[in-house]
N, C-alpha and C positions, 0 to 999 in steps of 0.2 A: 481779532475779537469777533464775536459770534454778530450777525447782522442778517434781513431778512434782505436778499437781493430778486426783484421781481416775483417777491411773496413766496418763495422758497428758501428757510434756513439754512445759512450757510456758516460754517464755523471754523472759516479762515479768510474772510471778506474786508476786515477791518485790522487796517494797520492802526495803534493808538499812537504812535509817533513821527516825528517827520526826521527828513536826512539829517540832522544833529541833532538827533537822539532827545528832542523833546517833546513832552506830551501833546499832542494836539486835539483837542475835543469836536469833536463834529456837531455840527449845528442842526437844531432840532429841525422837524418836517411839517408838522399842522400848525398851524399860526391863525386860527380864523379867531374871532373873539363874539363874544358875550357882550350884549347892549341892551341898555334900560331903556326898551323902547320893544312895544309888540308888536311894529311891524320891522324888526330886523331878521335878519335870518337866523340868528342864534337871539332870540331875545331871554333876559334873565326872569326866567319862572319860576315856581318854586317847585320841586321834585322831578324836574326833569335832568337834571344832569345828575351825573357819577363822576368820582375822583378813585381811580386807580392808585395806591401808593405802597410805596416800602416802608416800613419804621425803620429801615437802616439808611436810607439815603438822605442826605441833605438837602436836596434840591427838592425832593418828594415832602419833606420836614415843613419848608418854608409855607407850602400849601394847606399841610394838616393842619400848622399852626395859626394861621391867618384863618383857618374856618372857623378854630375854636375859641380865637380870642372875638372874632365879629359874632359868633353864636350861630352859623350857618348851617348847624347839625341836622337840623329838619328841613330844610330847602334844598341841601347838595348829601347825596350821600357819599358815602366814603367806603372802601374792604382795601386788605391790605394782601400782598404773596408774600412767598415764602419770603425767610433771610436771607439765605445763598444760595447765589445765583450760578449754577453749572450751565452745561453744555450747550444745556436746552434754553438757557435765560431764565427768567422771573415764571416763577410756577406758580399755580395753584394747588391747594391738596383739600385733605377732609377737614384741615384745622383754620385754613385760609381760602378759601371755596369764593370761585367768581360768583358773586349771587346773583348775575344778570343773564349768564347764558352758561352757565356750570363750564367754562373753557379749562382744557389742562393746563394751557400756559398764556404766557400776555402778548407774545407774538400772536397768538389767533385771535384776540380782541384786534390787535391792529392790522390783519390781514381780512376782519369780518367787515372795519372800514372802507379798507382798500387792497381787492385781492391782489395786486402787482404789485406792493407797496417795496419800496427799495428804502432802507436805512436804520439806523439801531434802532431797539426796541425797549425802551428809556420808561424809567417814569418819574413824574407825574403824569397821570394822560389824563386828561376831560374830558369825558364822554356824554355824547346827545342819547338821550334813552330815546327820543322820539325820531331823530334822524339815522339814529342805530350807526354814528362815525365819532369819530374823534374831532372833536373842536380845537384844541390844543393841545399838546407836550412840554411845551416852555413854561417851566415853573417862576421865572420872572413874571412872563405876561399871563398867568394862571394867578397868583398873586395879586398882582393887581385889579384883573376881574371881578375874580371876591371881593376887594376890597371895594370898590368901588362900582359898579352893577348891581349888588346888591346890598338890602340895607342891614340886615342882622338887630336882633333884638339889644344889644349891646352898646350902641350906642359909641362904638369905637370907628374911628376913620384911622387909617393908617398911612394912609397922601392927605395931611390935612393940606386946605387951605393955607397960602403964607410960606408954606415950606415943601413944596414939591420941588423946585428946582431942588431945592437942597438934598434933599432924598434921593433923586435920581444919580444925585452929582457924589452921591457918598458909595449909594447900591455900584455906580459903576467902578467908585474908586477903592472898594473891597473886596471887588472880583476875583479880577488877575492876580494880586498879589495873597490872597486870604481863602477866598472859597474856592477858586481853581489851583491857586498855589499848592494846596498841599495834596493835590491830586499833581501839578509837575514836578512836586519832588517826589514823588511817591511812584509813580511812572515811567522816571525820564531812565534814559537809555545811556547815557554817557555822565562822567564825573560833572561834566562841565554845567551841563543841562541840570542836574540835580543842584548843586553848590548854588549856580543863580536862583532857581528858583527859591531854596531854602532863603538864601539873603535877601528876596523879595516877601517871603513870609513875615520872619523877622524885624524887617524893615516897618514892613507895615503894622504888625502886633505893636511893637514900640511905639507907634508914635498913635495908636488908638487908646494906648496907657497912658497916654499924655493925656490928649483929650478929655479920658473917660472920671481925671484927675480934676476938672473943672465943671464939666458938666455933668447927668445924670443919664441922658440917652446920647446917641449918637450923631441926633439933631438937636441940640439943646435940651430944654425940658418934655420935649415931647416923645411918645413913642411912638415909631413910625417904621415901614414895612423895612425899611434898614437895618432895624436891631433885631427884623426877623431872621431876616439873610447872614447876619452874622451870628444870631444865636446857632441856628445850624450846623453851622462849623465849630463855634468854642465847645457844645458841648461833646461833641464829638474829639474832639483834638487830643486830650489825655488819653483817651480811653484807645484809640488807634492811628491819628496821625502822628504823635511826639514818638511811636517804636514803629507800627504799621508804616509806613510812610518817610517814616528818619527824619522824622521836622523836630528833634531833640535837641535845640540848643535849650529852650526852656520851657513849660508847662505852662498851661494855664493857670494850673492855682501857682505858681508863682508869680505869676503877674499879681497886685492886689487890684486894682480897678477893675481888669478885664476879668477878673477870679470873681469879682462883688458882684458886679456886673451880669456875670452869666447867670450866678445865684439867684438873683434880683426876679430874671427873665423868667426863670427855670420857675420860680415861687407864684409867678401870676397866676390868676385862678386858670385853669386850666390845662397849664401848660404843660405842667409832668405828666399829664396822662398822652401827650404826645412824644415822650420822649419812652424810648426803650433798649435799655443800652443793651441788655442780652442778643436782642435783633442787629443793633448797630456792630458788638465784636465779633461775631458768630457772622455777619455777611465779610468784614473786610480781611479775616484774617483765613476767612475757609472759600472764597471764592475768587480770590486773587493768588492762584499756586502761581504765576510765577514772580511774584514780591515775597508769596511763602509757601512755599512746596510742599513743604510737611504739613501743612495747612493746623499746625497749634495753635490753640485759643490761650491767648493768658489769662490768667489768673485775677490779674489789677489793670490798675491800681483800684485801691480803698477810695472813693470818693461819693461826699453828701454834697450833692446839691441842694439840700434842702440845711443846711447847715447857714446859720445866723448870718447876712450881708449889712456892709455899712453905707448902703446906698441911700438912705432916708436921709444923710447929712446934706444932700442936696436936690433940689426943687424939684420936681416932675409936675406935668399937667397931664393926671391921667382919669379919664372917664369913670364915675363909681363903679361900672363893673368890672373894674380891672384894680381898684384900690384895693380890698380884699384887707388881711390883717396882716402885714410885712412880722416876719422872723424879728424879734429884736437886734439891734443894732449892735456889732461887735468894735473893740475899739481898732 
């Protein structure tokens, strides 16, 4: 896989698996963070930073999502590149233009940071408009930032108080088997590698159906940066990891909880305008040739997210700007 090695692109630098043939994801490179406080070194201000994102990546998702639901639209800006991703990595053109430094691609945002810079070239990236570097790439701890650094007109906390360990303890335990899962079956190199991973999907889809069967978020009634991280992934799942990926034992709209559920998420004021499936089919099926060589887009499936959920039959404590008017309730 394409990777920049001592700030010179290289397009055979990155192996994505290890000797039994399963996916291994490389861990991200800026880690500095954002503090409510103006004498730190990244303190949170308002219109100094930039968010670099995909509309087709999930990890890039959980960030555009968490701006929109906190209101963060005027203190952090946001531009997005292309959907698929060739030779060169994540581009820019005349339809999706860097509006900070007109760059052709997102490797030279992260080589203007640091010209030796060694390692993939990922997004989410958070960008210091005033240190002209990268502050972060981990859309976990980018995530979090926002939510907590800054305050947003919105009046939404997504780590509330009360329930952070819990949040942490769910985000980490629908990792491995949910949001990287159906990147190691999708990936993996051998029968074996793919078959565990699938039965680690599965595994865990099922028993979030249980769950989702009692309560109305993922933490009880509240909504929290956890049902961001998996919204991520469900909505995406029909659409190319159940054939993209071969995680087809069964769909999300067959699930009914995790089916209402997405719905529920997909409805809150905001949120469809961060999802874009055109972008989402169009990057995984035309920039991964060798999962699909011929690089075809399908067709489907048929799916309204916007279509009636029956999640109001159970309690949420969710902030007025997030009640909004719910779809009637289906039986």
């Amino acid at each position: 896989m394409n990777m920049l090695v001592d700030g010179e692109w290289r397009t055979d630098a990155y192996r994505t698996t290890n000797d039994e043939g399963e996916f291994d994801r490389q861990e991200t490179s800026f880690r500095d963070w954002i503090q409510d406080d103006p004498e730190a070194e990244f303190p949170a201000e308002s219109g100094r930073y930039h968010v670099y994102i995909s509309r087709a990546c999930p990890w890039a998702h959980r960030v555009a999502m968490t701006r929109r639901l906190k209101g963060l639209e005027d203190d952090i800006s946001l531009s997005i590149v292309e959907p698929v991703r060739y030779e060169d990595g994540w581009e820019f053109s005349e339809e999706y233009p860097d509006p900070l430094y007109g760059e052709e691609f997102l490797r030279d945002v992260y080589t203007r940071a640091d010209s030796a810079f060694t390692g993939r070239v990922t997004v989410p990236v958070l960008w210091d408009r005033e240190k002209e570097t990268v502050v972060n790439n981990e859309s976990r701890e980018i995530m979090r930032m926002l939510d907590t650094e800054f305050g947003g007109p919105n009046g939404v906390d997504l780590w509330p108080e009360g329930h952070r360990e819990a949040v942490d303890r769910v985000i980490d335990d629908i990792y491995d088997p949910i949001n990287n899962g159906v990147y190691r079956a999708g990936f993996a190199d051998t029968q074996a590698a793919y078959e565990n991973a699938v039965a680690d999907v599965f595994e865990a889809l099922d028993h979030w159906e249980d769950v989702l069967e009692e309560q109305r978020y993922l933490v009880g009634d509240v909504l929290t940066e956890a049902d961001v991280a998996m919204f991520a992934t469900l909505v995406r799942f029909d659409h190319v990891y159940h054939t993209h990926f071969k995680c087809n034992r069964r769909a999300i709209h067959e699930y009914p909880n995790l089916w209402n559920y997405t719905k529920e998420l997909y409805q809150l004021p905001g949120v469809a305008e961060t999802v874009n499936v055109d972008h989402i089919t169009r990057h995984y099926y035309m920039s991964h040739g060798d999962v699909n060589p011929k690089r075809l887009v399908p067709t489907g499936p048929d799916i309204d997210f916007s279509a009636p959920h029956n999640r109001d039959r159970l309690p949420a404590d969710l902030p007025p700007a997030l009640r909004g008017d719910a779809a009637p309730a289906d039986d």
